[in-house]
Every structure is written in structure tokens, then in C-alpha cells.
BAKOLVO-280677 format. One record per residue: x, y, z of N, C-alpha, C in turn; residue in three letters. Coordinates in steps of 0.2 Angstrom, whole numbers, plus 2048, in hexadecimal, padded with zeros to 3 digits. Layout:
XYZXYZXYZAla;...
This chain:
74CAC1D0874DABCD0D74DAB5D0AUnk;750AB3D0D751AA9D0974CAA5D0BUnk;749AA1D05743A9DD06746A96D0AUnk;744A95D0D748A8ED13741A8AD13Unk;744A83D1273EA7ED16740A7DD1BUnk;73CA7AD2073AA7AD28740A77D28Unk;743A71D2474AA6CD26751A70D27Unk;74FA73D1F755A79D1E756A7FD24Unk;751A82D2674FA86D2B750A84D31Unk;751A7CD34754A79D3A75AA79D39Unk;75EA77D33765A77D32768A7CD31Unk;765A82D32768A89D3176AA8AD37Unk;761A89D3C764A8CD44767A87D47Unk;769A81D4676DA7DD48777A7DD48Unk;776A81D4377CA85D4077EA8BD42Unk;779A90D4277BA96D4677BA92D50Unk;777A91D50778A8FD59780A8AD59Unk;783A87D5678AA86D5778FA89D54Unk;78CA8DD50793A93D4D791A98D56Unk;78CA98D5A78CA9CD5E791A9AD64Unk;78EA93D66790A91D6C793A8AD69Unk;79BA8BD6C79FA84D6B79CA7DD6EUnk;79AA7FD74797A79D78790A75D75Unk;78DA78D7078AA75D6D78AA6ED6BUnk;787A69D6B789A62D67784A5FD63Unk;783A5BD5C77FA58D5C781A50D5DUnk;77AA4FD5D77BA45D5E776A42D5CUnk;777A3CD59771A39D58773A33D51Unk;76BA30D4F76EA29D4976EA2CD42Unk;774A2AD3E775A30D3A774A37D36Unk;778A3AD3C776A40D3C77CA44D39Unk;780A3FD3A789A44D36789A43D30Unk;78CA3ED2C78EA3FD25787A3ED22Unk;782A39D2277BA3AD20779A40D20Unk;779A45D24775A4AD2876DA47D29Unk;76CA42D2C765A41D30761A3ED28Unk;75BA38D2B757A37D27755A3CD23Unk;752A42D2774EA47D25753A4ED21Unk;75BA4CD22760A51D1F75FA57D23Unk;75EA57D2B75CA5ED2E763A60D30Unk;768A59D3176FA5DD33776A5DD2FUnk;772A5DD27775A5BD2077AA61D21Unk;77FA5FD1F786A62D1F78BA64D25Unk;788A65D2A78AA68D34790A62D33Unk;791A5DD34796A59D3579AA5CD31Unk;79BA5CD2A7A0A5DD257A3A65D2AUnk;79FA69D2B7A0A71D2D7A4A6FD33Unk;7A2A6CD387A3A6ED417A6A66D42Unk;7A9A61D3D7ABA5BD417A8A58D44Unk;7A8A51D457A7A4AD487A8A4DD51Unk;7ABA51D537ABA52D597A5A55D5AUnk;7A2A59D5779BA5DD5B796A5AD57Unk;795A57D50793A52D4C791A4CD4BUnk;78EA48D53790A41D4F78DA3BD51Unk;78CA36D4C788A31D4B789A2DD51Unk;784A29D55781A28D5C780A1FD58Unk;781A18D5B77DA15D5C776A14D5BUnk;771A0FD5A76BA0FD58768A0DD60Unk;769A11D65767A12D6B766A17D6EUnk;75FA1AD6E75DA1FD7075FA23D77Unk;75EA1CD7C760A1DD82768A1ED83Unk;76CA1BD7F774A1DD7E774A25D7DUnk;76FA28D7876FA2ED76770A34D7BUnk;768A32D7E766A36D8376BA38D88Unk;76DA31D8B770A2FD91776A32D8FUnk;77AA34D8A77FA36D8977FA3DD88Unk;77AA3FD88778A48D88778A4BD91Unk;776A47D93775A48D9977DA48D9CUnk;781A46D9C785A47D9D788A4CD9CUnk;789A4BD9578BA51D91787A58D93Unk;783A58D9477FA5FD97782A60D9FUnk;784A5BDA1787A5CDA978DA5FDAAUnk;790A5DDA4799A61DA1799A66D9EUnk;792A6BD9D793A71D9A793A70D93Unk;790A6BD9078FA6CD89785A6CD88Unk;784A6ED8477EA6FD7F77AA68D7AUnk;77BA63D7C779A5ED7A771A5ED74Unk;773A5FD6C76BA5ED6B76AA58D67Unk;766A53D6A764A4DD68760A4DD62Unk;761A48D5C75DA48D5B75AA3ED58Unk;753A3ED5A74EA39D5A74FA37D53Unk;74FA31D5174EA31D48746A32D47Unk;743A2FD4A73BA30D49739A2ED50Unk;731A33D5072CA32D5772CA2CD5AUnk;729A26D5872AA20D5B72FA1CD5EUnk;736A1FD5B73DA1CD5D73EA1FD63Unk;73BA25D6873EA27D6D73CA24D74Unk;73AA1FD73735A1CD7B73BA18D7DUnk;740A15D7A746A11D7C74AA17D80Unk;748A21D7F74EA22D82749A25D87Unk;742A25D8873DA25D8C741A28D94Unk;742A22D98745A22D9F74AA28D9FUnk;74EA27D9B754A2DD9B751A35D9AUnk;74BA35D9674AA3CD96742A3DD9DUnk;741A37D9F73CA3ADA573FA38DAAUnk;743A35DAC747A31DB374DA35DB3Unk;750A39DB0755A3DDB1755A41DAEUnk;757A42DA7754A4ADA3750A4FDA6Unk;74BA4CDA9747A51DAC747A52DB0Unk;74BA4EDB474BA4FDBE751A51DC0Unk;755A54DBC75EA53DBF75DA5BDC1Unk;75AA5EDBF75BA66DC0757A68DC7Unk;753A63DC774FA64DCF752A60DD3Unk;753A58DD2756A56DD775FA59DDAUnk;763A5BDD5769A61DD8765A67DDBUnk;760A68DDD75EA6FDE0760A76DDDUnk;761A73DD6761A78DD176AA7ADD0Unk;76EA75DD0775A77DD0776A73DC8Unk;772A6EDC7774A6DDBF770A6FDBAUnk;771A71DB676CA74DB076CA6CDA9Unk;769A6DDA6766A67DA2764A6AD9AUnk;769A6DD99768A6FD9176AA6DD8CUnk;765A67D8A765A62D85760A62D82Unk;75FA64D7C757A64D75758A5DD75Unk;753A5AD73750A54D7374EA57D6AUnk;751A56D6574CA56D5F746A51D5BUnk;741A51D5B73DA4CD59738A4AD53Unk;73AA48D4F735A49D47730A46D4AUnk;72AA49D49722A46D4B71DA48D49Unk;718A43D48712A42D46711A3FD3EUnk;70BA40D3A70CA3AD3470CA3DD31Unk;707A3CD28706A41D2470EA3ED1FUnk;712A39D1F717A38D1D716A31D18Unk;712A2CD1A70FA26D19716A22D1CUnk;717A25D20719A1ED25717A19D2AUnk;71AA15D2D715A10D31715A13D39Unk;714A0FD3C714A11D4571EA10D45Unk;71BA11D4C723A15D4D725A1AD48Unk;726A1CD44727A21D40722A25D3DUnk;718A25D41718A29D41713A2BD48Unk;716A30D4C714A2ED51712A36D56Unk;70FA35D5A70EA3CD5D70EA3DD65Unk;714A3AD69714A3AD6D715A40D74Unk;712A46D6F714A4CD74713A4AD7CUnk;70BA48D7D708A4BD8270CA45D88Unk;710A3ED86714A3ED8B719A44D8FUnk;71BA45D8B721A4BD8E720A50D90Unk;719A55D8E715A5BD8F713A58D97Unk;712A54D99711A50D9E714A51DA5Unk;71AA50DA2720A4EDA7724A54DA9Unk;722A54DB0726A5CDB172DA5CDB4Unk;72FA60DAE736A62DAF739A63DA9Unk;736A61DA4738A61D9D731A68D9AUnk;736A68D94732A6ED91733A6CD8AUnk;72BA6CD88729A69D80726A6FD7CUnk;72AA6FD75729A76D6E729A71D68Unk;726A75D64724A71D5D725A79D59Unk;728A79D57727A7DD4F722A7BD4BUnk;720A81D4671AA7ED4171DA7FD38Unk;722A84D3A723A89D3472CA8AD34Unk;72EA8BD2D737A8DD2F738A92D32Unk;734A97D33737A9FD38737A9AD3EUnk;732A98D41735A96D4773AA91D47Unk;739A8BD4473EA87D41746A8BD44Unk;744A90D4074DA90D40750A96D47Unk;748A98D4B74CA9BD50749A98D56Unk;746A92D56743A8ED5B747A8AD5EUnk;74AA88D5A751A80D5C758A88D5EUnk;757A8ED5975CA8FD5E75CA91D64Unk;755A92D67753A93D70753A90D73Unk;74FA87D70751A84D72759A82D77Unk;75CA82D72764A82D73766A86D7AUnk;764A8AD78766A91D7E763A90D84Unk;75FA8BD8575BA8AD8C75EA86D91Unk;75DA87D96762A83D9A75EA7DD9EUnk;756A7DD9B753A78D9A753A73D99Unk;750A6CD9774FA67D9274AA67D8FUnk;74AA66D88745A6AD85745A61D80Unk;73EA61D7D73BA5DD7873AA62D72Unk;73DA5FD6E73CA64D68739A61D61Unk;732A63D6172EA5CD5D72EA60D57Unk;72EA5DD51730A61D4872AA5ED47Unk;726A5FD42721A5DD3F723A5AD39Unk;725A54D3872BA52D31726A53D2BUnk;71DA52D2B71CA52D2471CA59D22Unk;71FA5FD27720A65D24728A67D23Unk;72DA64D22734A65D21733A69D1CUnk;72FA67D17733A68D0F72FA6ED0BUnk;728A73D11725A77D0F729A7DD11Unk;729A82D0D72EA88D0C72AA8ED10Unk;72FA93D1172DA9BD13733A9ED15Unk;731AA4D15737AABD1273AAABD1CUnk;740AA9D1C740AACD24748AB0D24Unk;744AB4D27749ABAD2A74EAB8D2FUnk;752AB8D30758AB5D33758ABCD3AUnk;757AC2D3675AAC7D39752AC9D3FUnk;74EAC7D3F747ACBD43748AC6D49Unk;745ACAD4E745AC8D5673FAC4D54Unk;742ABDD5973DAB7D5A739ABAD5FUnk;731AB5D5E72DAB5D6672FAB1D69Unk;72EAB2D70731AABD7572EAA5D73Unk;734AA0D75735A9BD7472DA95D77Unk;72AA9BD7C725A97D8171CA9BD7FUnk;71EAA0D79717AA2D78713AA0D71Unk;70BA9ED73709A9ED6D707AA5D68Unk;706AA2D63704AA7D5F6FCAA6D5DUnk;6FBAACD586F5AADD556F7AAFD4BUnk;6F8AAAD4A6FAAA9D436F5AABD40Unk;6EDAABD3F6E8AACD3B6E3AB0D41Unk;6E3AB6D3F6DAABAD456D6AB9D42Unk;6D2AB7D476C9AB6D456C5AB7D49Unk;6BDAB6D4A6BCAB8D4E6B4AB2D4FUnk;6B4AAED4C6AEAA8D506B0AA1D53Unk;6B6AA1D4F6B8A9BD546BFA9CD54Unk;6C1A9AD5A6C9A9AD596CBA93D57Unk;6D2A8FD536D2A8AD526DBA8BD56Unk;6DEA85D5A6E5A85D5E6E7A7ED5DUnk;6ECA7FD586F2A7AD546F8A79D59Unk;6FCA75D58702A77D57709A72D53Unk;70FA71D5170FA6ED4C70CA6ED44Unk;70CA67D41709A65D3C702A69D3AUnk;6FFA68D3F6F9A6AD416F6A72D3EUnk;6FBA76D3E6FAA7DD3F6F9A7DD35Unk;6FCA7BD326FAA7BD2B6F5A7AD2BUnk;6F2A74D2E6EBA72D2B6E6A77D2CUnk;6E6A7AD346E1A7ED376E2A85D32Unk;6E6A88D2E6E6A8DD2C6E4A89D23Unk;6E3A86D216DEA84D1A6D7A84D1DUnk;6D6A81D256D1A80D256CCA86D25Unk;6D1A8DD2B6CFA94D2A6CDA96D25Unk;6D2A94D1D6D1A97D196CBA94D14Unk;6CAA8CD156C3A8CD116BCA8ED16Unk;6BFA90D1C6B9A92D1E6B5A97D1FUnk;6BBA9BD1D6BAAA5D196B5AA3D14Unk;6B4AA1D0E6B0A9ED0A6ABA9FD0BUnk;6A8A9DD126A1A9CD1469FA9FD19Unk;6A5AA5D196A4AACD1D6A5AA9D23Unk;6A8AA7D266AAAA5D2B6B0AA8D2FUnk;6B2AAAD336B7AACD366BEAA7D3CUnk;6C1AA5D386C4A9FD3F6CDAA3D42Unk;6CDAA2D476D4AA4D4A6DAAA0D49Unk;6DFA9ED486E5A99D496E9A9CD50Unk;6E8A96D526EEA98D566F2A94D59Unk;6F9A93D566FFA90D56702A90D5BUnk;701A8AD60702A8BD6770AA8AD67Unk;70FA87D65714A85D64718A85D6CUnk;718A85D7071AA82D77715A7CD78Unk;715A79D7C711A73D7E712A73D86Unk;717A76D87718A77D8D71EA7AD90Unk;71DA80D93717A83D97715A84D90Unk;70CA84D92708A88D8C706A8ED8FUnk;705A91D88704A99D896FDA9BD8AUnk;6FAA9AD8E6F2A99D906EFAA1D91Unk;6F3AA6D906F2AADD926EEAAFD89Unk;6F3AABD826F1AACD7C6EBAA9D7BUnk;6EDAA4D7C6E6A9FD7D6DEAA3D7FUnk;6E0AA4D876DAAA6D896D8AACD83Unk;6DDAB1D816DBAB9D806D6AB4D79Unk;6DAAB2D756D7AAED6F6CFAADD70Unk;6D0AA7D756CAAA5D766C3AABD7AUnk;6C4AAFD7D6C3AB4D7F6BDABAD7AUnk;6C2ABBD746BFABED6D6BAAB8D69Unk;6BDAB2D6A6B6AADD666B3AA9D67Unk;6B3AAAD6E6AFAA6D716AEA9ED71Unk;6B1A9BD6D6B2A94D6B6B9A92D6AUnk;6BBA8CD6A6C1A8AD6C6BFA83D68Unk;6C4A80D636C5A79D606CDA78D5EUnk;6CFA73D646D6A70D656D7A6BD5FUnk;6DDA6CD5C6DEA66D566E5A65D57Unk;6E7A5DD596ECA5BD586ECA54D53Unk;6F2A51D536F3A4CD4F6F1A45D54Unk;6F5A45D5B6F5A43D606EDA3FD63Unk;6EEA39D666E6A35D676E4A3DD6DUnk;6DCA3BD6C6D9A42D726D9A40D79Unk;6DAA39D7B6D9A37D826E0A39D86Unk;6DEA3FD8B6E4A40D8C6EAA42D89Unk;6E8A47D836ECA4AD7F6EEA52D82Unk;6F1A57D7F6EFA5ED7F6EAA61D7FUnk;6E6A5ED7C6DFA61D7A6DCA60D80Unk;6DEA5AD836D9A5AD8A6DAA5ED91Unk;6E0A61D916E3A64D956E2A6DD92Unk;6E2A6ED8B6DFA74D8B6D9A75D8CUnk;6D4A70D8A6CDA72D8C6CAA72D93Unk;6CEA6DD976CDA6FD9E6CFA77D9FUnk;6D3A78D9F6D6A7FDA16D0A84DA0Unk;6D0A83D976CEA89D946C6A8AD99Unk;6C3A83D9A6BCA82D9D6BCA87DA3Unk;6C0A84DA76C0A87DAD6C3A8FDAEUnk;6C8A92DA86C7A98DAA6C2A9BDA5Unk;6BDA97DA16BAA9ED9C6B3A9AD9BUnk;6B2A98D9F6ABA91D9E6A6A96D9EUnk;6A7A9DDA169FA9FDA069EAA5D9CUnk;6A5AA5D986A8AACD926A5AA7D89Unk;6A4AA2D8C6A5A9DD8569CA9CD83Unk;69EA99D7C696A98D78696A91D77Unk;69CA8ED7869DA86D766A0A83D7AUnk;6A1A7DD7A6A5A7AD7F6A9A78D79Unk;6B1A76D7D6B6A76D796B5A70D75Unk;6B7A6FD706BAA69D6C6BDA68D67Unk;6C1A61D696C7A5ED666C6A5CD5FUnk;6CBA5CD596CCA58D556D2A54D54Unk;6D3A4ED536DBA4BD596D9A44D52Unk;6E2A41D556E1A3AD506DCA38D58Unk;6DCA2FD536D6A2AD576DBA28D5CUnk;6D7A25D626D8A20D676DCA1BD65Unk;6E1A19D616E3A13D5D6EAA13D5EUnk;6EEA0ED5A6F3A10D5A6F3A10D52Unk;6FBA14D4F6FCA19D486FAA12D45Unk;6F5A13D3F6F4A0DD386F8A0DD34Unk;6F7A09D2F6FBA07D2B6FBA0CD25Unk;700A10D21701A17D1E6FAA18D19Unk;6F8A14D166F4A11D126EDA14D15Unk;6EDA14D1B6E6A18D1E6E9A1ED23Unk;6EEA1FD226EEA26D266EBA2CD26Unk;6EBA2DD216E4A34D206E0A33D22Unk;6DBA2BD236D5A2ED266D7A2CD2FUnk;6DCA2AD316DFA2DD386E0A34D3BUnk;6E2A37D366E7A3ED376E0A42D37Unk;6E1A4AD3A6DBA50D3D6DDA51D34Unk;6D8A53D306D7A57D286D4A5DD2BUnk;6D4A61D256D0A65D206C8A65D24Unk;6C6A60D216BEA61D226BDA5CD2AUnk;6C0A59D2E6C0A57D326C1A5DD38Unk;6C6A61D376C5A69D3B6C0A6CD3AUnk;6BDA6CD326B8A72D306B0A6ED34Unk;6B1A66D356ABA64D386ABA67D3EUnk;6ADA67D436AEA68D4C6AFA70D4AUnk;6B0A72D446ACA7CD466A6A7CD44Unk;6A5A78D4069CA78D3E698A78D45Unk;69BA6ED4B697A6FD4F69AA75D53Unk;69EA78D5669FA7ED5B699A84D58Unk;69AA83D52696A8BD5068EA88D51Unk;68CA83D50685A7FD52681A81D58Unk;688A82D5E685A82D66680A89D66Unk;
């Protein structure tokens, strides 16, 4: 099996999804001869032509707004953001219409347009480039938001995405582009909308997704160490969330600790821990808790680490759970 990084891994299923389906397109700021800042749609131009291929203006909402259309005529639009903080220009376009065209036609037009998004930090870059704007879009119903963590998904996630006749956000974790794993091209995917359990354990459960899901699996592992036992679990939809894995997870360990990159007010982790309260509030030994960036906006690269969820900033919030 071929060792792929996550970049290579998207540029594969980005590839197979157009050698499958001609209606496929991509779009975005250079993304053809360049192949992308990040090099994720390095070559596809020279292969498939400037016609399904091709370099967008430095406006997002141009982007967007031209996908939508383009998805009205029976094509597969997949957009791609140059980085997380650049997408609020195409904002309006993807919650003011992206997301309402398929309910407001009464279900006659379909909206199958990937939204691709490099996000989160861990890059030393500054604001706008580095940024975590899920939990707008997890928000907003009618859209449907996925993050890969890893290449395997990587290269069979954007091709589901594709295939969905949905509007999907499709968040990448860029400081993981360039970490490698063996992926089989040939093994059946899980669905595109279930999380997983990457790591079993049985005293706390830890629920990543993105970026995120490395960290919480060093942290499981130093905290074998000290005999400790932590769960991962790699939620990769954002929405819908697979709250049936969740609960089962949560269920066996009695504890629950949400780690995202994202500020906590009103993040993910807010909406899972309501949930998880209310269906397991009397199954539990802890009350949930978060590990998230700060209340801020992204600082200057220079201090991003001590911004960002670590190592020992997850392993503190299982110390306290395991405390109660």
C-alpha cells in the first residue's frame, strides 16, 4: 500500500472523483498551474484542463456564488478557500443561499458543492490564515460540515463528499498535510457522517476532530504511562454528529473531555456537552469538560502554542475528570 500525506491523499481522491464523474469541477485562487498554496490540487490542471481546472479571482464570494450556479446546471462544483480566515467574504453566499436553495425549491434543486477549507494553526501563521471557524457553519442548517484527521479519510472523505448532493464544508487540518499513513485505496469507507473510535479505553473517553485527533492520541499514549486508560474518538462529521458513538463511548467511561482548537464559547464542545448531559447525566462520574483555544482572537505566530489545546493541557482536564 502507498504511503500518502494527507495533501497527497486529497489530491488522489480529488482525481479519482473526476476521472469518475465529468461534471466534476474545481475552482478557486491558484489552484491550476500553481496547484494550491498547500500543493493539494498540484498537477489535476495539467491532467483534466483549465475547463474543469481553474484559477478564480481573489474573491471568495465570486467563487462561491459561481458554484452555486454551476451546481444548478448539473455540475459538482468543489471550491476551494485558500485559508480559514479568507472565507467570511464568501459567508453570505454559502448561508444565504448555499444553504437554503434546496429547501427553499421544495426540494427540486440539489446543491452539490464541497466548500474545501485549510484550518486551524500549528503553522505559525497570523489571523486569517489561522483560524477555526467551524462552529459557524455546524450552526447553520442546511449545510453539512466534515473534517478529516488522517490520509485514509483524506482521500475517501472529499470523494463522498463530492458524491453528495448536499453542500458540504470540508475543513482539512493544514498543520497535518504533510504527515503520512499507508492507505488502501481498495477497503470500503465508513460513512461519510459517522464518528469513529480510533483509540479504546476505558476511564475517560477523549472526542477530537481534525487537528485535534493527533494530539488526543499522544495524550492517550503518555497517559498509559501512568496506567491510565483514555478512549479517542475521532468525530469527523460536525454535522450531523454521530451522537449514538458518542453516547456508546461515553457510556463505557463514564467521562467525557471535548478538545477542539476553536474558542469554547459557543463552540462544539458546547453543544456536545449539552447533549451528552441530558441523555447520560445520571450514567456519568464527571461533568463534561472542554479543552479549546482561548476566548481571543488567533495571536501573533510567536505565541501560538500557548493558544493551541497541547499535550499536557488535555492530560490536565483528565487529571481533573478523573478527580470527581
Amino acid at each position: 500500500m502507498p504511503q500518502l500525506t494527507m495533501a497527497k491523499a486529497l489530491n488522489e481522491g480529488l482525481r479519482k472523483a473526476m476521472e469518475d464523474d465529468p461534471k466534476v469541477v474545481l475552482m478557486g485562487e491558484d489552484i491550476g498551474k500553481l496547484g494550491g498554496v498547500f500543493r493539494v490540487t498540484d498537477g489535476l490542471q495539467k491532467d483534466f484542463g483549465e475547463d474543469r481546472v481553474f484559477d478564480t479571482p481573489l474573491a471568495e464570494s465570486g467563487i462561491v456564488g459561481t458554484a452555486i450556479g454551476l451546481a444548478i446546471r448539473g455540475y459538482r462544483p468543489v471550491c476551494e478557500i485558500q485559508f480559514d480566515g479568507f472565507v467570511f467574504p464568501a459567508y453570505d453566499q454559502i448561508v444565504s443561499q448555499l444553504a437554503k436553495m434546496h429547501a427553499r425549491s421544495k426540494g427540486t434543486l440539489k446543491m452539490p458543492v464541497v466548500v474545501r477549507i485549510p484550518f486551524g494553526g500549528g503553522i505559525g501563521a497570523v489571523e486569517h490564515h489561522s483560524e477555526s471557524p467551524e462552529a459557524y457553519f455546524a450552526h447553520t442548517a442546511g449545510l453539512k460540515v466534515v473534517s478529516c484527521s488522517n490520509p485514509v479519510d483524506a482521500y475517501f472523505m472529499i470523494q463522498q463528499a463530492i458524491k453528495s448532493d448536499d453542500p458540504i464544508i470540508f475543513f482539512e487540518p493544514k498543520r497535518r498535510y504533510w504527515e503520512k499513513a499507508e492507505v488502501d485505496t481498495s477497503m470500503t469507507p465508513d460513512s461519510l457522517w459517522g464518528a469513529r473510535v480510533v483509540r479504546p479505553g476505558t476511564d475517560v473517553t477523549l472526542l477530537a476532530y481534525g487537528p485535534m485527533v493527533k494530539t488526543c492520541m499522544d495524550a492517550a499514549t503518555a497517559a498509559e504511562e501512568d496506567g491510565r486508560s483514555l478512549e479517542v474518538v475521532d468525530l469527523r462529521s460536525m454535522s450531523p454528529l454521530d451522537y449514538a458513538t458518542v453516547f456508546e463511548s461515553v457510556r463505557r467511561t463514564k467521562r467525557l473531555v471535548v478538545v477542539h482548537e476553536a474558542p469554547s464559547f459557543v463552540g462544539l464542545g458546547t453543544e456536545i456537552a449539552a447533549r451528552v448531559s441530558e441523555e447520560l447525566y445520571y450514567e456519568m462520574e464527571a461533568p463534561v469538560l472542554r479543552v479549546t483555544g482561548f476566548d481571543t482572537p488567533y495571536p501573533p505566530s510567536r505565541i501560538e502554542e500557548e493558544y493551541l489545546p497541547d499535550l499536557d493541557r488535555v492530560l490536565h482536564v483528565v487529571d481533573r475528570s478523573l478527580a470527581y
